[in-house]
C-alpha positions in Angstrom: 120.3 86.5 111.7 117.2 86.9 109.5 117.1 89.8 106.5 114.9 91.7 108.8 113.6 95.2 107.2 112.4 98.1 108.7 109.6 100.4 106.7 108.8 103.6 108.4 105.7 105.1 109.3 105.3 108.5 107.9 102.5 109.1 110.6 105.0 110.2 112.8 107.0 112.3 110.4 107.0 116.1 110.7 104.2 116.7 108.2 105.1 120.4 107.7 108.5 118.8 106.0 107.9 115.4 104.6 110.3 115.0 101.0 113.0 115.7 103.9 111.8 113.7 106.3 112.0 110.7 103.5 115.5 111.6 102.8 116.2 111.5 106.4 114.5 107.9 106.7 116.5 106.6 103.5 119.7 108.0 105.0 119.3 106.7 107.9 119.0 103.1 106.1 115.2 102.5 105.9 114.6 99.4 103.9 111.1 101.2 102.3 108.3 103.7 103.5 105.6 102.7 105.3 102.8 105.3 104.5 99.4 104.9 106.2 96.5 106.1 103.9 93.0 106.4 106.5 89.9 107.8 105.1 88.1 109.2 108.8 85.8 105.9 107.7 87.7 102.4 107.9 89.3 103.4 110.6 88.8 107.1 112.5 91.1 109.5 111.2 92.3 110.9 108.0 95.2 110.6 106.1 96.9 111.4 102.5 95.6 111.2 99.3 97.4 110.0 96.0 98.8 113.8 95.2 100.7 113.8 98.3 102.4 110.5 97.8 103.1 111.2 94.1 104.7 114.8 95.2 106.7 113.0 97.9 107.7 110.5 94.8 110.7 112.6 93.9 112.1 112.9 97.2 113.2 108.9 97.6 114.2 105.8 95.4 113.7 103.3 98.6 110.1 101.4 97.8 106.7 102.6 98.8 105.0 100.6 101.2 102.0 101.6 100.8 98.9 100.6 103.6 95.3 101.3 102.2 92.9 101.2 105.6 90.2 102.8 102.9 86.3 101.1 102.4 85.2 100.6 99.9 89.0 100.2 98.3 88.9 98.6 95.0 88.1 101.7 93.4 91.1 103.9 94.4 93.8 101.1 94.1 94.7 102.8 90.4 95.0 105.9 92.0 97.9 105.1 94.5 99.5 102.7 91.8 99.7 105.9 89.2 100.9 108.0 92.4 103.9 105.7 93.1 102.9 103.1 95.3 105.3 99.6 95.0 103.6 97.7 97.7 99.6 98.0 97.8 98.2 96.7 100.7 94.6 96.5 101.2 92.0 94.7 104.0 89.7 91.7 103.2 86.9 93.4 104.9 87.2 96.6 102.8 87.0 95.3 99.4 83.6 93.4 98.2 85.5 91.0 96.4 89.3 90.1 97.7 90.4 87.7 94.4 89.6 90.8 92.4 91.4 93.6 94.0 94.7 91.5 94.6 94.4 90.5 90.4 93.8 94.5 90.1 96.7 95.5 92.1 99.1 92.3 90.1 97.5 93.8 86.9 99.3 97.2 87.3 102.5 95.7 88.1 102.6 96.4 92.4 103.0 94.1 95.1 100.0 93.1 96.6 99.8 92.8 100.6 96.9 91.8 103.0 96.3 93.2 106.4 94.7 91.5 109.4 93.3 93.6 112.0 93.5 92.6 115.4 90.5 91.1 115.4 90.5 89.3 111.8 90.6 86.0 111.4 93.9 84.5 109.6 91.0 82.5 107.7 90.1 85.5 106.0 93.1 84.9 103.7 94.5 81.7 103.7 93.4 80.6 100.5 95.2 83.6 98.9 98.2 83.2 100.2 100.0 81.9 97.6 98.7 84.7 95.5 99.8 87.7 97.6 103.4 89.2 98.1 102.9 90.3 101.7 100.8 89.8 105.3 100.5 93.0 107.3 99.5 91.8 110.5 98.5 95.1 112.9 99.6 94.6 116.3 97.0 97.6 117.3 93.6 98.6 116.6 94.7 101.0 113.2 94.0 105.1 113.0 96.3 106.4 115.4 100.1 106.3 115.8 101.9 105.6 119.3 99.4 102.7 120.8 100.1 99.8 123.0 101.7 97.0 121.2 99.1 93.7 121.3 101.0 90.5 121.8 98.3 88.3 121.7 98.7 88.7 117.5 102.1 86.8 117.6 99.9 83.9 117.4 98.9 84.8 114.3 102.1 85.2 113.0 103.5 82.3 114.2 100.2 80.5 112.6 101.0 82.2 108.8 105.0 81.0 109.3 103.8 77.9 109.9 101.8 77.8 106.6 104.0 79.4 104.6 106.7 76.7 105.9 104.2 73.6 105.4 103.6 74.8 102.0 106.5 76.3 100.8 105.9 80.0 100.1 107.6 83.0 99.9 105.8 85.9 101.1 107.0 88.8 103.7 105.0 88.8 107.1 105.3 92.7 108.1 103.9 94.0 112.2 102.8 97.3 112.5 102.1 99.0 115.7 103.9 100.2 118.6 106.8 98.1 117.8 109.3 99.6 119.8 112.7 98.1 121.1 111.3 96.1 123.8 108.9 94.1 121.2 110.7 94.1 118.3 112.7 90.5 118.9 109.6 89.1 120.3 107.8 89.9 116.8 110.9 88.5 114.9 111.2 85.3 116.7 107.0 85.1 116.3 108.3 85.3 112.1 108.1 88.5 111.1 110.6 90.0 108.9 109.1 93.4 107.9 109.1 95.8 111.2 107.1 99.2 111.3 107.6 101.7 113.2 107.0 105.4 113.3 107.4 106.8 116.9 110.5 104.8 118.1 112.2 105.3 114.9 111.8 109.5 114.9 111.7 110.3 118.3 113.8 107.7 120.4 117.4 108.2 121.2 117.1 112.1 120.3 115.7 111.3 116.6 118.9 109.4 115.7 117.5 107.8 112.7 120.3 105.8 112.0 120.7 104.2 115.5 116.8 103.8 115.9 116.6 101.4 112.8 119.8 99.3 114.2 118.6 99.3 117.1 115.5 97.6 116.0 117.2 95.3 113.5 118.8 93.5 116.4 122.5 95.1 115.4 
């Protein structure tokens, strides 16, 4: 079986209590926290800022994955590094120069991911690849929490395996969006090895944490 890891999605925390919705998550055996940052502008709804992730800082040791669907993004990747970010990951299509911002985010010591849309082309990043840390490849159309997984991105998974395969490099392909317990094997088999998931994880099975990240770990 493959070292698959599950992050999180915060979206689909109880805002009202996050630092114990964190504890639940890393309790429950969460491999990191996936925390979706939106600026009502990328993509159409509104998130956290930096204060909020550095406050919730305290309340976990497990790594912050943390997704930036912000434009433009250069300028605020500082901010979430100084707030406790451990993975950054940003968009090609948000930043006006890609090379730059992954050399800003290697510069202050994070992990640098790079998310595809649905509709981005792998070629948007293929000749960073062996520069970057991660591939965030979103199985839906990003602002919202609890849409309709998109098969038709496995292809693009199975495209970057290949790659990575041919020429022998090492970084994590992560799927976000409506991964449930019905897709989740289809995405691992595709290559990922990173899962998110926010819904199935707090509200399946009665909010059994525990059970829900098992459950999608193939155990």
């Amino acid at each position: 079986m493959k070292n698959i890891q599950i992050s999180p999605s915060i979206l689909s925390a109880d805002f009202s209590q996050l630092g114990a919705e964190i504890k639940r998550l890393e309790n429950g055996g969460a491999d990191m926290i996936h925390v979706d940052v939106m600026d009502g502008h990328f993509v159409p709804n509104l998130t956290i800022g930096p204060p909020v992730i550095k406050a919730l800082r305290k309340h976990s040791s497990l790594k912050f994955d943390v997704h930036l669907m912000i434009s433009p993004v250069h300028q605020y990747i500082e901010a979430y590094a100084n707030a406790g970010a451990d993975i950054i990951t940003i968009h090609p299509e948000a930043t006006q120069n890609l090379r730059e911002s992954i050399n800003t985010i290697k510069d202050l010591k994070k992990k640098v991911g790079v998310s595809l849309n649905p509709e981005s082309k792998i070629e948007l990043i293929t000749e960073f690849l062996a520069h970057i840390d991660l591939v965030l490849i979103m199985s839906v159309n990003p602002g919202f929490g609890g849409q309709k997984f998109m098969p038709e991105v496995l292809n693009k998974i199975k495209q970057l395996k290949k790659i990575q395969q041919e020429k022998n490099l090492s970084f994590d392909i992560e799927i976000d969006g409506g991964i449930n317990f019905e897709n989740c094997k289809i995405a691992i088999d595709a290559g990922a090895n990173i899962l998110v998931s926010g819904t199935t994880i707090f509200k399946s099975n009665g909010g059994d944490i525990k059970k829900n990240i098992n459950l999608l770990k193939l155990k």
